[in-house]
C-alpha positions in Angstrom: 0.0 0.0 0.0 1.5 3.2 -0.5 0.6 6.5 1.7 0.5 10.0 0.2 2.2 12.7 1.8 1.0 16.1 1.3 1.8 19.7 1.8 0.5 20.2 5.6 -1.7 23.7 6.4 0.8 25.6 8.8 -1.3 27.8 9.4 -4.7 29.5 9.0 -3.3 32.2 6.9 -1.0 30.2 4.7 -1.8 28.6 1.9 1.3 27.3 0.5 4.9 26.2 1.4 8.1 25.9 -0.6 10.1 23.0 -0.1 13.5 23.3 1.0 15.2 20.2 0.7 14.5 16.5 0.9 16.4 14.7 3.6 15.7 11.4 1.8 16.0 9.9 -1.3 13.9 7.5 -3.5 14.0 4.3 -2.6 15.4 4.8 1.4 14.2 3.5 4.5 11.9 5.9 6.1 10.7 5.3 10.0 7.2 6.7 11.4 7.9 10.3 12.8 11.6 10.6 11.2 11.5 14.2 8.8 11.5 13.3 5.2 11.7 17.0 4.0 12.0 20.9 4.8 9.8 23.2 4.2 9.3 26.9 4.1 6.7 29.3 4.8 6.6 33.4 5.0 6.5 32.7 8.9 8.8 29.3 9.8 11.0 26.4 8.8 9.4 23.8 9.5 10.7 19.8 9.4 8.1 17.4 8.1 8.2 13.7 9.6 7.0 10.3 7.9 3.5 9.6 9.3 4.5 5.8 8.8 7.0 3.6 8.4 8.1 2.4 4.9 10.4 2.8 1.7 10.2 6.6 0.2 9.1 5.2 -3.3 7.4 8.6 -5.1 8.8 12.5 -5.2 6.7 14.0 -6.6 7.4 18.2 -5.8 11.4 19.2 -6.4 13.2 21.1 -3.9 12.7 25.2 -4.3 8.9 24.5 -5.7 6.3 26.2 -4.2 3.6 23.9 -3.4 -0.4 24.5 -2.8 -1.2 23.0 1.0 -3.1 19.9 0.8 -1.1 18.6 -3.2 0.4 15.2 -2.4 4.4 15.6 -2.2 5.5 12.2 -1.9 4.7 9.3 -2.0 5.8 5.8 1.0 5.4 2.6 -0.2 4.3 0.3 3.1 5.1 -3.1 4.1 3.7 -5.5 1.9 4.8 -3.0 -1.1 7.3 -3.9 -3.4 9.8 -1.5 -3.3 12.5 -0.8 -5.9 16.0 0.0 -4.8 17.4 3.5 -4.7 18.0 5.3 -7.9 20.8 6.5 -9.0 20.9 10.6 -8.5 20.7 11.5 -12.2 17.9 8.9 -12.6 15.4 10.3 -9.8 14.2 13.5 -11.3 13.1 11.6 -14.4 11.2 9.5 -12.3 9.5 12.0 -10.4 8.6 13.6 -14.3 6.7 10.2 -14.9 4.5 10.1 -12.2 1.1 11.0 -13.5 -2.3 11.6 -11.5 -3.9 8.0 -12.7 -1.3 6.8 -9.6 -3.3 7.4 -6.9 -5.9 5.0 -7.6 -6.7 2.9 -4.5 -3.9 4.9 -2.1 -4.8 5.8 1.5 -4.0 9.7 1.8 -2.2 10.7 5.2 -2.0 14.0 6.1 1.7 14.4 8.9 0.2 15.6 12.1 1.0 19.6 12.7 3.2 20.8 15.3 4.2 19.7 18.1 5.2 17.0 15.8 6.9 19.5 13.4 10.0 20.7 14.6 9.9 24.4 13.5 13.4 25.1 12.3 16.0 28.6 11.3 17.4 26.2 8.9 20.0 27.9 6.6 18.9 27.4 3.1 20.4 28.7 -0.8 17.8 30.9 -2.0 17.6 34.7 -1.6 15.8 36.5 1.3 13.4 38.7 0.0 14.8 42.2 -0.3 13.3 45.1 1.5 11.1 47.2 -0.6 7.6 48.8 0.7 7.6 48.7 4.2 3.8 47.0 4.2 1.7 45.3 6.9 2.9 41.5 7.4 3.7 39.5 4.9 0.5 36.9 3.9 0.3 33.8 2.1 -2.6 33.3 -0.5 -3.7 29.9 -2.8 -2.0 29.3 -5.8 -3.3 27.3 -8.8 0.1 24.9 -10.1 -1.0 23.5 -13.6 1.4 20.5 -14.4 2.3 21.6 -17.7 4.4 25.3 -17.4 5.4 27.1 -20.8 8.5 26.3 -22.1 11.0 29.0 -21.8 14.8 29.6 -23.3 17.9 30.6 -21.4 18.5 33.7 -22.1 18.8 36.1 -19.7 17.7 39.7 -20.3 19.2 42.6 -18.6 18.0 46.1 -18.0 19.2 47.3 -21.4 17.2 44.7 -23.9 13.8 44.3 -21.7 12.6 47.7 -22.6 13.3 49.0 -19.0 15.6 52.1 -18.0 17.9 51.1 -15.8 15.6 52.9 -12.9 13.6 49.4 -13.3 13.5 48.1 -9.6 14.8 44.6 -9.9 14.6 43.5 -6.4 10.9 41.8 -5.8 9.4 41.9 -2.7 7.5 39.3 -1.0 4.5 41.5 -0.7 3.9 44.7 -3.3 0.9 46.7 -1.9 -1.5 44.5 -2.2 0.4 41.9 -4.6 2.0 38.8 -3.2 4.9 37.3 -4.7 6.3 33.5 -3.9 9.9 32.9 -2.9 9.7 31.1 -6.4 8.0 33.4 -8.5 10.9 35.8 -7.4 13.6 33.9 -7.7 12.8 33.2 -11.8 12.3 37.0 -12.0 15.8 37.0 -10.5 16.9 34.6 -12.8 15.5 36.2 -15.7 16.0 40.1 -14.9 12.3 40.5 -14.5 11.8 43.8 -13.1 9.0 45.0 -10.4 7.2 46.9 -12.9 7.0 44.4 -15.7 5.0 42.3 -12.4 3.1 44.9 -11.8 2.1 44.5 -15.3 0.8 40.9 -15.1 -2.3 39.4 -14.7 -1.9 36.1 -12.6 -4.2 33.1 -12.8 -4.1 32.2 -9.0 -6.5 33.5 -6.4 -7.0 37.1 -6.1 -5.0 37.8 -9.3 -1.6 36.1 -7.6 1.2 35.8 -9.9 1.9 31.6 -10.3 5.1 29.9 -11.5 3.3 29.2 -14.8 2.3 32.9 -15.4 5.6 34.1 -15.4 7.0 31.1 -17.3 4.3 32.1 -20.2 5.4 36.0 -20.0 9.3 35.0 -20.5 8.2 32.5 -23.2 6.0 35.7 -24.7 9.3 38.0 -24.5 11.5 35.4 -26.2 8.9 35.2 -28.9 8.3 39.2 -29.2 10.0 41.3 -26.7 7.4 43.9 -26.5 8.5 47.2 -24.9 7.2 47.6 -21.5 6.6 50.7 -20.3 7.9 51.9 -16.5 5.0 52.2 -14.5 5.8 55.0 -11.9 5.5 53.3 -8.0 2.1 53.6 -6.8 1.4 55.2 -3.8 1.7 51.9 -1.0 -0.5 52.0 1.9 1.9 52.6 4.8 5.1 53.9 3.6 7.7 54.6 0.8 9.9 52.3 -1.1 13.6 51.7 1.2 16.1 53.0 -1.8 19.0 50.5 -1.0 21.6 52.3 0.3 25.4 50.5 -1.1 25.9 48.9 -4.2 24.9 45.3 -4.2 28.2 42.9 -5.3 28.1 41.5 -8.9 27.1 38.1 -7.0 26.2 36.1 -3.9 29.9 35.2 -3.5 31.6 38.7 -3.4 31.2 41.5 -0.9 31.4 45.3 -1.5 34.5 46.4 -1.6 34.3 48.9 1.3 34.5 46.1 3.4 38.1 45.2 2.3 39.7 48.0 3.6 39.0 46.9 7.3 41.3 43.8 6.7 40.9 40.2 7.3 37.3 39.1 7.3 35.5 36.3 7.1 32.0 35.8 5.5 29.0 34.7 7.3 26.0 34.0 5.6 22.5 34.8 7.6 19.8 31.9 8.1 16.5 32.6 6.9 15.2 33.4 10.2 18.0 36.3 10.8 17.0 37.1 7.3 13.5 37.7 8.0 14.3 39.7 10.7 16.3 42.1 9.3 13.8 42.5 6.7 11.0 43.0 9.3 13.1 45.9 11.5 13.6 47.9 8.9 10.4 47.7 7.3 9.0 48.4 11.1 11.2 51.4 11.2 10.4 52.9 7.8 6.3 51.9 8.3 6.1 53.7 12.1 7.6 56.6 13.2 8.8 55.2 16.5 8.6 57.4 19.7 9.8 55.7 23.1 8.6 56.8 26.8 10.4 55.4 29.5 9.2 55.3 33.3 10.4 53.6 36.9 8.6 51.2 38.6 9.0 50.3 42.3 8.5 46.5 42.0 9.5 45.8 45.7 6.3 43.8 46.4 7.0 41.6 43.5 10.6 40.7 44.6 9.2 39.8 47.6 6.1 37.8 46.4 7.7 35.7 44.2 11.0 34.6 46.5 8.2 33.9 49.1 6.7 31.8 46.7 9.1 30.3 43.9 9.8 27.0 46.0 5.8 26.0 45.9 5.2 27.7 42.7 7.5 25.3 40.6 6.5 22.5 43.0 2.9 22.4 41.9 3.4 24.0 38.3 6.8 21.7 37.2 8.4 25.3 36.5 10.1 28.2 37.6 8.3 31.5 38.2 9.8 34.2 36.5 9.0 38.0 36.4 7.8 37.7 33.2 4.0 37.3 34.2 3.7 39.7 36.6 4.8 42.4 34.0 2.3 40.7 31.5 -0.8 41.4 33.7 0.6 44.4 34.3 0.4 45.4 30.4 -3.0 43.6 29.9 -4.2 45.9 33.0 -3.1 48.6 30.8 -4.4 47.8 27.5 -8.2 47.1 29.1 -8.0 50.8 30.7 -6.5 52.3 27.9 -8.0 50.3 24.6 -6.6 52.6 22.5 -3.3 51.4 22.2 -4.0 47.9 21.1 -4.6 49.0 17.7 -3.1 48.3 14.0 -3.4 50.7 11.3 -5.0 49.2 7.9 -4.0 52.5 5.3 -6.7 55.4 6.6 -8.1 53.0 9.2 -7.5 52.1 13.1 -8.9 48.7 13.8 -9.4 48.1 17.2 -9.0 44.7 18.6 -11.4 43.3 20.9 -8.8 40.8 22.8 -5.6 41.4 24.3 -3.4 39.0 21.8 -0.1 39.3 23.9 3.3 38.7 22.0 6.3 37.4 24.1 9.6 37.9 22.4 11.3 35.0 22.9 15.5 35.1 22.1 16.4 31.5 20.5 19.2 29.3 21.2 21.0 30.4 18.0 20.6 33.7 18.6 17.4 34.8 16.9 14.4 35.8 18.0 10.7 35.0 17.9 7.7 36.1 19.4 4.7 34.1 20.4 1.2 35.5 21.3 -1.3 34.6 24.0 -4.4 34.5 22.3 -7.5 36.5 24.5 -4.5 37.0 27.6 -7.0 39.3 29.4 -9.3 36.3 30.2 -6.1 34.4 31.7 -4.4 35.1 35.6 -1.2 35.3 36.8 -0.8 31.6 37.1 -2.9 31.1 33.6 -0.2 33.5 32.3 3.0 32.2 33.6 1.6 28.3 32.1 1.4 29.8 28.7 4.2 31.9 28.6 6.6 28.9 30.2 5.2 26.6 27.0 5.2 29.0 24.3 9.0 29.6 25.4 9.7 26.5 25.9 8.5 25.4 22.5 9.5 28.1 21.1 13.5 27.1 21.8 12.3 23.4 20.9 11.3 24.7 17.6 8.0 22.8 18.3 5.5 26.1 17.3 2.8 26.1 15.1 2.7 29.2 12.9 -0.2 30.2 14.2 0.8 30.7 17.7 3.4 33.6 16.2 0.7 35.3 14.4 -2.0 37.6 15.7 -0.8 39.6 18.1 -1.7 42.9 19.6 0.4 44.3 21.6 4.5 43.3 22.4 6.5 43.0 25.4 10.1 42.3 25.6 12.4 41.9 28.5 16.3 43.5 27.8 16.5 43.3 31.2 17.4 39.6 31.1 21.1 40.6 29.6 21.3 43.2 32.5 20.4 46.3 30.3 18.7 48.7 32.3 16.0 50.1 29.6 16.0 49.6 25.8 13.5 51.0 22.7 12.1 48.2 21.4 11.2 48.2 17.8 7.5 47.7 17.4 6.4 44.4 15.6 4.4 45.1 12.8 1.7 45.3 12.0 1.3 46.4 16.2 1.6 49.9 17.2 3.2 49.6 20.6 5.4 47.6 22.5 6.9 46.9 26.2 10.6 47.1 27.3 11.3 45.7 30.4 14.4 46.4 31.9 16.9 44.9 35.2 15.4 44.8 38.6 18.4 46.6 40.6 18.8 47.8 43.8 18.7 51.5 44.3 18.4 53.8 46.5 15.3 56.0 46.5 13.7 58.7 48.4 10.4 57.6 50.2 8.2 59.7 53.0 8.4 58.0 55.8 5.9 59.7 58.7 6.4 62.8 56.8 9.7 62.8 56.7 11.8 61.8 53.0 14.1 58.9 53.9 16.5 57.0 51.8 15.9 53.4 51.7 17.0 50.8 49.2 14.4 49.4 47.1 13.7 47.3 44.0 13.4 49.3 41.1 13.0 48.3 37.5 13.0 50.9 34.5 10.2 50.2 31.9 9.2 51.9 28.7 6.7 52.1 25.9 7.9 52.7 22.2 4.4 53.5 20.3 3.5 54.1 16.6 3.1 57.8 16.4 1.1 58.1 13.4 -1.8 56.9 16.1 -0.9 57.0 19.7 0.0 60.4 21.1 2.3 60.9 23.9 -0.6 61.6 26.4 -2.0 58.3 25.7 1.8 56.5 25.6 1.9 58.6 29.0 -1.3 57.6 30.3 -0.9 54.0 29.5 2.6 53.6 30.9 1.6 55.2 34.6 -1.0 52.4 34.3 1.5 49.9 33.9 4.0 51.1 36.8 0.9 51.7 39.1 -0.1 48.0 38.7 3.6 46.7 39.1 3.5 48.8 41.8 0.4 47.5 43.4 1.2 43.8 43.3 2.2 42.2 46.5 1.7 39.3 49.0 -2.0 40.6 49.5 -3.3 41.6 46.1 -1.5 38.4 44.4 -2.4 34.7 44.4 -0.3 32.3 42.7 
């Protein structure tokens, strides 16, 4: 019997994933739960296991396609199945051509089981990040149609002087173009082929919503090879949120050189980012060019927390299986907020504030490997300090384990992030988009501070923690940043022994 193996839903929002590699070959040994393949979305990489045990006998999707969730991949043949022995490299691609859809007569479809049993992975991979361009709202994944038989298309290569373009043509595509999505391989051919932004922008694409497939770009190279009609430059629309990021050095000729203003420091040594680091650096800077940024910072006398939680650490971790951190408490503290002051857990949509009705809380998270990601507690306003410290110990945790579904890092409201784990007393966090505020927590220290004491100002040494807000100032003004930080100090403040149970 053989099984099918198909391109698992990630997500709500995503619709497709590109396969990164295989991690087996026709004709191997495969063992229930053991990852058979890579893939990627616009959110993770993510490991896909073997829902059984058997002989890989059928590949039927190549590594770098972009595949519609729910299309069988692969194929495992099952005991009982006569099994051929592993091709020879050159021989499996033309194998995988001759599968045809009369094969899946009479096979049992099994669809791997979503994470936890993904492992989500910042896998290094050989394909280009997407380059920054319109600093837009998140990046989203729509359906695309595949038909199985593209148009044919030559080799040549056009550059900016024979395609009809000036050489103003914007030749770095985007994942998302206003409100045009583009698939890691949709814009690797334009790479390949010098397709520029505006000859996309030019296309009409057969997949849902008028996306651009593999298939419609195949046919508009073949249509150029035949004719090479001019196109004309179409001048950059106006996007939504903010202006195209002009790149600022000259690129190298290719992905093995640097620029040359690099050389004159000396002896270097080249390290290649992972896709995670890549699509972090992409998001910063589209943050910072979407929202202009505006920090507030404050103190926060968080004595009675100190206390709380040495008193109750030992029993906490005995009952829950974890250790209480601080984490939490500043949570609640920011969901306190964000109910007193709705205002603030807002997104901005072009001319329009949409208003959430739940508290979706992101955690940023720093990763083993040095990256970072940020998980959300859906509806964190209905949760209590105990609810809160559960989910924010498991989305850590997992998050580290690379066990996360997509959909727990997507969603989210509001941000807070805690600098004051590496000893840094306050930072200015950069807001995740498409959020308009987030939450810098900074070291517990110390200090001494005046307090009035029977009317009289004493010096004692208290607990003190700085915290700030960095807010969108396109829609939150600093009398609302204001307002809503004192509201978070005055609830750290408030929480003790008495007003606390763990």
């Amino acid at each position: 019997m053989k099984v099918d193996i198909i391109m698992p839903k990630m997500g709500e929002s995503l619709q497709e994933g590109t396969i990164i590699r295989w991690t087996k070959n026709i004709g191997e040994k495969v063992e229930r739960d053991e990852t058979i393949l890579e893939i990627s979305t616009d959110k993770v990489d993510t490991e896909v296991p073997s829902p059984v045990d058997g002989i890989l006998s059928e590949i039927l999707a190549q590594e770098n396609e972009t595949v519609e969730v729910g299309k069988v991949i692969a194929r495992i043949s099952t005991e009982g199945e006569d099994s051929a022995p592993a091709p020879a490299k050159e021989e499996v691609q033309a194998t995988n051509e001759s599968v045809t859809s009369s094969e899946k007569t009479d096979e049992k479809t099994a669809v791997p089981e979503q994470a936890p049993a993904m492992k989500t992975a910042a896998a290094n991979i050989n394909q280009p990040a997407a380059p920054i361009a319109n600093a837009t709202a998140e990046v989203a994944t729509a359906k695309v149609r595949e038909s199985s038989q593209p148009a044919p298309v030559d080799n040549k290569v056009y550059s900016p002087t024979t395609n009809g373009h000036t050489n103003g043509a914007t030749y770095e595509i985007p994942a998302r173009d206003n409100e045009k999505f583009y698939s890691p391989l949709v814009r690797e051919i334009a790479k390949q082929n010098h397709i520029s932004l505006e000859e996309l922008r030019t296309m009409k694409g057969s997949g849902t919503d008028n996306r651009i497939n593999k298939d419609d770009i195949l046919a508009y190279i073949a249509s150029k090879t035949q004719t090479m009609p001019e196109v004309k430059n179409i001048p950059q629309q106006s996007p939504n949120v903010a202006p195209t990021i002009p790149a600022k050095t000259q690129q190298p000729a290719n992905e093995g050189e640097i620029n040359p203003i690099f050389k004159a420091a000396g002896e270097y040594e080249v390290i290649p980012m992972d896709r995670i680091r890549l699509l972090i650096a992409e998001h910063m800077v589209r943050s910072k060019a979407t929202s202009p940024h505006v920090t507030s910072v404050a103190e926060a006398d968080v004595t009675g927390i100190v206390k709380l939680r040495e008193k109750m650490k030992e029993e906490f971790q005995s009952r829950e299986g974890f250790k209480l951190t601080y984490t939490p408490f500043f949570a609640l503290a920011a969901i306190e907020a964000l109910v007193q002051y709705p205002n603030v857990n807002v997104s901005v949509d072009g001319n329009k504030i949409i208003r959430f009705k739940h508290i979706n809380l992101g955690i940023a998270t720093a990763l083993d490997d040095g990256n970072l990601i940020v998980p959300v507690i859906k509806s964190s306003e209905e949760l209590n300090i105990t609810g809160l410290a559960r989910q924010i110990y498991d989305l850590s945790n997992r998050a580290r384990t690379k066990k996360l579904n997509p959909d727990e890092i997507q969603g989210g409201t509001f941000s807070i992030t805690n600098v004051g784990t590496f000893g840094t007393l306050f930072g200015t966090p950069i807001i995740n988009q498409p959020q308009t505020a987030i939450m810098g927590i900074g070291a517990i220290e110390k200090r001494p501070v005046v307090r009035e004491v029977m009317g009289n100002d004493m010096i004692v040494i208290r607990n003190m923690v700085y915290v700030s807000i960095t807010y969108d100032h396109r829609i939150i003004d600093g009398q609302l940043a204001g307002k809503t930080l004192a509201a978070i100090v005055s609830s750290l403040e408030s929480m003790n022994e008495t007003t606390i149970k763990l």
